[in-house]
C-alpha positions in Angstrom: 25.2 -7.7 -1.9 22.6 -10.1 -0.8 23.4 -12.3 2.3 22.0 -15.0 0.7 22.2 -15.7 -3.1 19.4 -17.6 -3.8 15.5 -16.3 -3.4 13.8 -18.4 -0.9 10.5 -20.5 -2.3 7.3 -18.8 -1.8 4.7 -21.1 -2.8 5.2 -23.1 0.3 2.2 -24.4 3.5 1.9 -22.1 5.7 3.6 -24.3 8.5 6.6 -24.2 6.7 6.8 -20.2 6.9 8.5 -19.9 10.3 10.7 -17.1 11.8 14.1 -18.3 9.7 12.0 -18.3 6.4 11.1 -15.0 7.1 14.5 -13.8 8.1 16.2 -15.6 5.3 13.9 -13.7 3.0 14.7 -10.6 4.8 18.3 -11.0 4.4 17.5 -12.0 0.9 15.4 -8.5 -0.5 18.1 -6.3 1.2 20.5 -6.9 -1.1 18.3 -7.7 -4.0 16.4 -4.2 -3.8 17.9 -1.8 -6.4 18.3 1.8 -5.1 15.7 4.7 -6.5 18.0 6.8 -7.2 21.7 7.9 -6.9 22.2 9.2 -3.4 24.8 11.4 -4.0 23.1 12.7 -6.7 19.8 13.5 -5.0 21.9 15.0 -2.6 23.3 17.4 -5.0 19.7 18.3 -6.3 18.0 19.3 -2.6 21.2 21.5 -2.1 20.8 23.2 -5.5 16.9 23.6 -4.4 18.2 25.4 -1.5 20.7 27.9 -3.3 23.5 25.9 -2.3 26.1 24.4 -5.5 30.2 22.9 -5.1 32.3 24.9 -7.0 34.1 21.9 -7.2 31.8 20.7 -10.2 32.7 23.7 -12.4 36.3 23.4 -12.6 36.3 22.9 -16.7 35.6 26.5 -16.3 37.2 27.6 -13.0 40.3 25.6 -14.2 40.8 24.1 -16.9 43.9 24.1 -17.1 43.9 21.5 -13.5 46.9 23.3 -12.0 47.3 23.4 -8.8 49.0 27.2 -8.7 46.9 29.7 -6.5 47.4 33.0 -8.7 46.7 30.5 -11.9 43.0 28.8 -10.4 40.2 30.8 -11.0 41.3 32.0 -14.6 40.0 32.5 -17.2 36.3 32.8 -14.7 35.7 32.9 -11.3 31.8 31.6 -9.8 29.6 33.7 -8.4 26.2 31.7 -7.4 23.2 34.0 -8.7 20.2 31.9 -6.7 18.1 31.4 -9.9 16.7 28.1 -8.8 15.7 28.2 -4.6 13.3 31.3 -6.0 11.2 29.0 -8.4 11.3 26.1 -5.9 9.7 28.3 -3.3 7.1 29.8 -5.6 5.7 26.0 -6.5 6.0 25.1 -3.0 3.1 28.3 -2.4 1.3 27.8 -4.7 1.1 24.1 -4.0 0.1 25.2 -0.6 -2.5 27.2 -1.8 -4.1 24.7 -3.8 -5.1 22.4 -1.6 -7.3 19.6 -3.4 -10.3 18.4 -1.2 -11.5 14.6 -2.0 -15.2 13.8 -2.8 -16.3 10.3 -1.5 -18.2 8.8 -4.4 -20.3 5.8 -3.5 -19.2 3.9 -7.1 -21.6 0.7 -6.5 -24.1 1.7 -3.7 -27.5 1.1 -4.9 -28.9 4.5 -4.0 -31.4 4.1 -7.4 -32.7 0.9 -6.2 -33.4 2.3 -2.6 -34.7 5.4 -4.0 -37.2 3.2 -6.1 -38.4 1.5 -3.1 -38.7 4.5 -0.8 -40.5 5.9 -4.4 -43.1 2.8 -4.3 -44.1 3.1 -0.6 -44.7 6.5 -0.9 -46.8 5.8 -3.7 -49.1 3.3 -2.0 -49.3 5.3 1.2 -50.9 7.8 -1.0 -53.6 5.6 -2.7 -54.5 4.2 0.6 -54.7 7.8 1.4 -56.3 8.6 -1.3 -59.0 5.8 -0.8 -59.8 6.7 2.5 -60.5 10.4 1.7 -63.1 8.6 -1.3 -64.7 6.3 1.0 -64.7 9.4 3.8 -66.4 11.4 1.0 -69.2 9.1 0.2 -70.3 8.5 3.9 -68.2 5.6 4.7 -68.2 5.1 8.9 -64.2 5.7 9.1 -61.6 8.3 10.6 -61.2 11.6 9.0 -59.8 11.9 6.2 -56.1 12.1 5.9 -54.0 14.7 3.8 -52.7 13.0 1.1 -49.0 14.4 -0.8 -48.7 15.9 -4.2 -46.6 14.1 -6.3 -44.0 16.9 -6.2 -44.0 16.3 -2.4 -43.5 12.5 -3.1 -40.4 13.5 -5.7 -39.1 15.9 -3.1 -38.8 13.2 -0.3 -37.7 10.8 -2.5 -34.6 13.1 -3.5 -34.0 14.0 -0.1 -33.1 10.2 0.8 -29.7 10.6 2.4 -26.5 8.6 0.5 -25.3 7.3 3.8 -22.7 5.2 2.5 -21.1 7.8 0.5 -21.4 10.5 4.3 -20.0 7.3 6.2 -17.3 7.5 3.8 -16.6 11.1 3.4 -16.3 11.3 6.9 -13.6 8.6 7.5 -11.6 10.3 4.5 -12.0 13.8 6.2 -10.7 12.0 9.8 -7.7 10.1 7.4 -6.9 13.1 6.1 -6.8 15.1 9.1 -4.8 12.8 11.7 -2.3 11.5 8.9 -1.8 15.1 8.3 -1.9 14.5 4.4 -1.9 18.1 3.1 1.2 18.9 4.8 2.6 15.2 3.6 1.6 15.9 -0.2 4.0 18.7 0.3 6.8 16.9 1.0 6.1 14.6 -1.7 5.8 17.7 -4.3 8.9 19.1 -3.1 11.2 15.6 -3.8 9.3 15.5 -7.2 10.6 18.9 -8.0 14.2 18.2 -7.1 14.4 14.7 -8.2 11.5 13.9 -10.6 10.4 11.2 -8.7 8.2 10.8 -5.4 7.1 8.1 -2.7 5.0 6.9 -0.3 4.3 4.2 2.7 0.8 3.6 3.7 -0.3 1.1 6.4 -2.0 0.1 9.3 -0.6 0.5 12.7 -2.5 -0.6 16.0 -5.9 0.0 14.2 -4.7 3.7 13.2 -4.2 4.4 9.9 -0.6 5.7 8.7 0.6 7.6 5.8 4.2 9.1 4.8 6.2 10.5 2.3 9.6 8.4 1.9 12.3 10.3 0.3 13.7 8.8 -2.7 17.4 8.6 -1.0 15.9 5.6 1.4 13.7 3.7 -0.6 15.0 1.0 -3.1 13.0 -1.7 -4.7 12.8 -4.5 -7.5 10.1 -4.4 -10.4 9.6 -5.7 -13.7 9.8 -2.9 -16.1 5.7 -3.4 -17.2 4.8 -2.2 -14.1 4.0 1.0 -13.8 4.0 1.3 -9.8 6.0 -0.1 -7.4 3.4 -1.2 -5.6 2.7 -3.9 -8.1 6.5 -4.9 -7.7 8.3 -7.9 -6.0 9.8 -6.1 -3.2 10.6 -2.8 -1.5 13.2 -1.8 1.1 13.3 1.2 3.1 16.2 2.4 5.6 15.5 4.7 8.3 18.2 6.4 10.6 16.3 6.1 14.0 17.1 6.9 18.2 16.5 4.3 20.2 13.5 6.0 21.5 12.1 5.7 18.4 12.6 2.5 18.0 10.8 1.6 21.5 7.9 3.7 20.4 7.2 1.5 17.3 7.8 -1.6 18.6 7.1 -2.1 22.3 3.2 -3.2 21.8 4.8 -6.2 19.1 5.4 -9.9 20.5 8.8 -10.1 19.0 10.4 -7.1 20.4 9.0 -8.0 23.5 10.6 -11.7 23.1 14.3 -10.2 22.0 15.8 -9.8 25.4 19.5 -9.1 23.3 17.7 -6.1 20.8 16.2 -4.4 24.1 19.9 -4.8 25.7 21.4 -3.4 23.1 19.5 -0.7 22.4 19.6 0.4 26.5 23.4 0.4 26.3 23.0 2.4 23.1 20.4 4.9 24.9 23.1 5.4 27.4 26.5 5.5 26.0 27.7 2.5 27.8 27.3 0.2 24.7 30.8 -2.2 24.7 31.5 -1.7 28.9 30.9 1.2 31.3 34.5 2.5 30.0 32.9 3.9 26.9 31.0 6.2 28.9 31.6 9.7 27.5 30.5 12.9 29.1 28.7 15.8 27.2 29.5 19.8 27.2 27.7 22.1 25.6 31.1 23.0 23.5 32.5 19.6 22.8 29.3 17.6 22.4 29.7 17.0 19.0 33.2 16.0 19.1 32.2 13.5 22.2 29.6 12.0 20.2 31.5 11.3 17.4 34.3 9.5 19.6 31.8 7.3 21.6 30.5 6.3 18.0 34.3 5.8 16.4 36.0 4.0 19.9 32.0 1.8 20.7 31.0 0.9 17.4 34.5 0.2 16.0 33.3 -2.8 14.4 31.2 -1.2 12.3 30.9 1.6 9.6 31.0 5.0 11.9 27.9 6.0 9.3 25.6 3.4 10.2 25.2 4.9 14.1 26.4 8.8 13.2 22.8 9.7 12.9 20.5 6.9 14.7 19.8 3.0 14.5 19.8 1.5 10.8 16.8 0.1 10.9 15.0 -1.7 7.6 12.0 -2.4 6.5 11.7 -5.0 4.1 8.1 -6.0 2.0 8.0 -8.7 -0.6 5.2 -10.2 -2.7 4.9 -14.0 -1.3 2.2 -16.4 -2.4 -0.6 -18.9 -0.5 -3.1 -21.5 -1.2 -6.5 -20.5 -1.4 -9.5 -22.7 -2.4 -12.7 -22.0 -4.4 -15.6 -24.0 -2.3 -19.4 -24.2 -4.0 -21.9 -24.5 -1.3 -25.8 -24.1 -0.9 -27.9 -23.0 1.6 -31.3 -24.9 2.8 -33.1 -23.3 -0.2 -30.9 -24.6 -2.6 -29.6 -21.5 -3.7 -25.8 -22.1 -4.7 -23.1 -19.8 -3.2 -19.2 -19.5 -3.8 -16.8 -18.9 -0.8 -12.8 -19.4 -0.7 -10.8 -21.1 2.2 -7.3 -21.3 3.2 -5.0 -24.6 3.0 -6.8 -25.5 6.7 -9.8 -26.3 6.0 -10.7 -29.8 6.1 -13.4 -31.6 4.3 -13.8 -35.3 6.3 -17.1 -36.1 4.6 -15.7 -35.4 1.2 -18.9 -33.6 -0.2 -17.1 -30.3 -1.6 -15.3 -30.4 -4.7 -12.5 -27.8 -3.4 -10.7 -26.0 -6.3 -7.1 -24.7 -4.8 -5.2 -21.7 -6.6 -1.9 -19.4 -5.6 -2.8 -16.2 -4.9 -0.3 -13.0 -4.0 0.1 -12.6 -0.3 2.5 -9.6 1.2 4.6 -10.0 3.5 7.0 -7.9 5.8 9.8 -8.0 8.2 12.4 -5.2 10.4 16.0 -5.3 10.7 17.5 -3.5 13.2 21.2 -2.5 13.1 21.9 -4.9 10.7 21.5 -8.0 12.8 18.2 -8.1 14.5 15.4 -9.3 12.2 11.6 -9.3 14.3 8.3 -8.9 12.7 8.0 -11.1 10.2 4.3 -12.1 9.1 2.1 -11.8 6.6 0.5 -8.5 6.5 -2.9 -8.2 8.2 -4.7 -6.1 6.0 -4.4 -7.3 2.6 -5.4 -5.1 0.1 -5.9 -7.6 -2.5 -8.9 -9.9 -1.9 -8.9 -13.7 -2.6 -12.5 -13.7 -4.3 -11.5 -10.4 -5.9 -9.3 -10.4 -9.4 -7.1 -7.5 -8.5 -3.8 -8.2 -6.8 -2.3 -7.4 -3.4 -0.1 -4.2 -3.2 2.9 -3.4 -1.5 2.6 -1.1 1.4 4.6 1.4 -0.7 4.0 3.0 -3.8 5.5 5.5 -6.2 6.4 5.7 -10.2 8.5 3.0 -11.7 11.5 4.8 -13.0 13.1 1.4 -14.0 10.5 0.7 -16.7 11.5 3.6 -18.9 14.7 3.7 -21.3 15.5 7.1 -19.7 14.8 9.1 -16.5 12.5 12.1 -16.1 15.0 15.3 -15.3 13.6 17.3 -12.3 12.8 21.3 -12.4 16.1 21.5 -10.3 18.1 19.9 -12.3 16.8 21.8 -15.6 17.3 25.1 -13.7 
């Protein structure tokens, strides 16, 4: 459940969105986010996709009788797992790989036509200059030699030649993209959860001026939207858990402000690094043949106080995006020449001569924020990059996208679970 049971106001100044607003609506949206999908039974579909199945699901046929007698369990049929369904997984998973799809970069509202017309109409009057000066040559005129003047084909031929830079500029960035976010082998991923649970997403951001891409199993992500939105992204909020080391952890947040500032999150994550979290008694030594058993007692006798889940496999760690809102005004200006021109401002601008007629409006704004092992929330702020402009109509997206499965009376069934 939520740790607090009312949704925190969003159409609020600026100055009034400080670290607690953003915590409260971090503890808020964790609770509030609806899970994708059934864990356990996502679970039970990526170990069907690998050949694996409980024979504890087919006891109406095993037993149906539900005795408990040896010589009577197994009658009238015992299982025997023919792998009908990791063969077909496999076979879309090649020829996925296979089929890779490469992106064209299509320059939608680059005016190539218009700069083809001009390049078209100095060509043109190059020529008839040309063209008069090999006339005036001709009849005895005192000037240079006569110049060799282009065909018209020549003049279509350059013209068609002019380069679509934008469109190169842009095909090149995608290629970089698609090459450091790795997003063939990513797409793959994503393929492979929609064939075992009908249902696939995504987190894209970014990150110290890098772009970053991922595939987000369904088991981690969960997430509220209204049922006429088709994609999450258009949602109110999404929450995704990750299982990380404490390594990890440093790696993603060392270069931000509030990790630097959280002297207790960096303490605690050292004594976690190093065993000794709760006293230097709780220091456990490793062997190559009891190391899992010692790692499961420094969990159970450290982290008594907590689930022994949430540190079996890492640091919880949350990541929590909401739709939020701020003021934005409309502002008509002109320039010496009179021409009129329309730019928007935030809530600080300030209009002392009282000359602008400043019309103010709510527009989406998203918003972020990390919790880390439960307790500590850092990074809350508005997200840089928004993808929604204020003098645009479309709206702001969520950093992470995927189908809406809650906006359909029933759910898709995967390949897996129809094999």
């Amino acid at each position: 459940m939520s740790d607090i049971h009312s949704r925190p106001r969003q159409r609020i100044p600026k100055s009034q969105k400080t670290p607690e607003w953003y915590e409260a609506n971090g503890r808020y949206y964790r609770g509030a986010c609806q899970p994708a999908i059934d864990e356990a039974e996502a679970l039970r579909m990526y170990r069907l996709a690998n050949g694996e199945f409980d024979e504890m699901e087919y006891t109406h046929v095993t037993n149906p009788i539900n005795t408990n007698r040896s010589e009577l369990m197994g009658y009238p049929a015992k299982m025997r797992n023919h792998d009908i369904i990791s063969p077909n997984v496999n076979l879309l998973m090649g020829e996925k790989a296979k089929r890779r799809f490469h992106p064209i970069v299509y320059a939608k509202n680059y005016n190539k036509d218009q700069s083809q017309g001009e390049f078209l109409k100095q060509l043109l009057i190059k020529n008839l200059q040309q063209q008069f000066i090999n006339n005036a040559v001709a009849m005895g005129a005192p000037l240079d030699e006569e110049t060799i003047t282009d065909t018209f084909d020549t003049i279509t031929r350059k013209v068609k030649s002019i380069p679509d830079v934008l469109s190169k500029n842009g095909q090149d960035a995608l290629d970089f993209i698609i090459d450091y976010n790795d997003l063939f082998r990513e797409h793959r991923k994503g393929f492979y959860d929609w064939i075992c649970n009908a249902m696939s997403y995504y987190y894209n951001d970014v990150i110290r001026d890098r772009t970053h891409f991922e595939i987000i199993s369904p088991i981690n992500i969960s997430y509220l939207c209204n049922p006429h939105h088709d994609f999450i992204e258009d949602g109110e909020a999404v929450k995704v858990t990750h299982k990380l080391s404490a390594n990890e952890i440093y790696d993603r947040f060392q270069h931000d402000d509030d990790f630097k500032k959280n002297k207790e999150l960096q303490e605690f994550l050292d004594k976690f690094e190093d065993g000794t979290y709760g006293g230097d008694s709780h220091r456990l030594t490793y062997s190559f043949t009891d190391a899992y058993y010692a790692q499961y007692e420094l969990y159970r006798t450290v982290f008594n106080n907590l689930p022994e889940s949430d540190y079996s496999k890492g640091i919880q760690v949350d990541h929590i995006v909401w739709r939020s809102s701020t003021k934005v005004g409309k502002v008509e200006i002109s320039d010496i020449f009179g021409n009129k021109e329309i730019i928007y401002v935030d809530e600080t601008f300030k209009d002392p001569t009282g000359q602008y007629n400043v019309e103010w409006e709510w527009v989406d704004e998203i918003c972020e924020i990390y919790c880390i092992a439960d307790k500590y929330y850092i990074n809350g702020r508005p997200i840089p990059i928004q993808r929604g402009e204020y003098n645009r109509p479309n709206k702001a997206k969520l950093l992470y996208n995927g189908r809406n499965m809650f906006s359909r009376h029933t759910r898709p069934t995967s390949i897996v679970k129809k094999g």
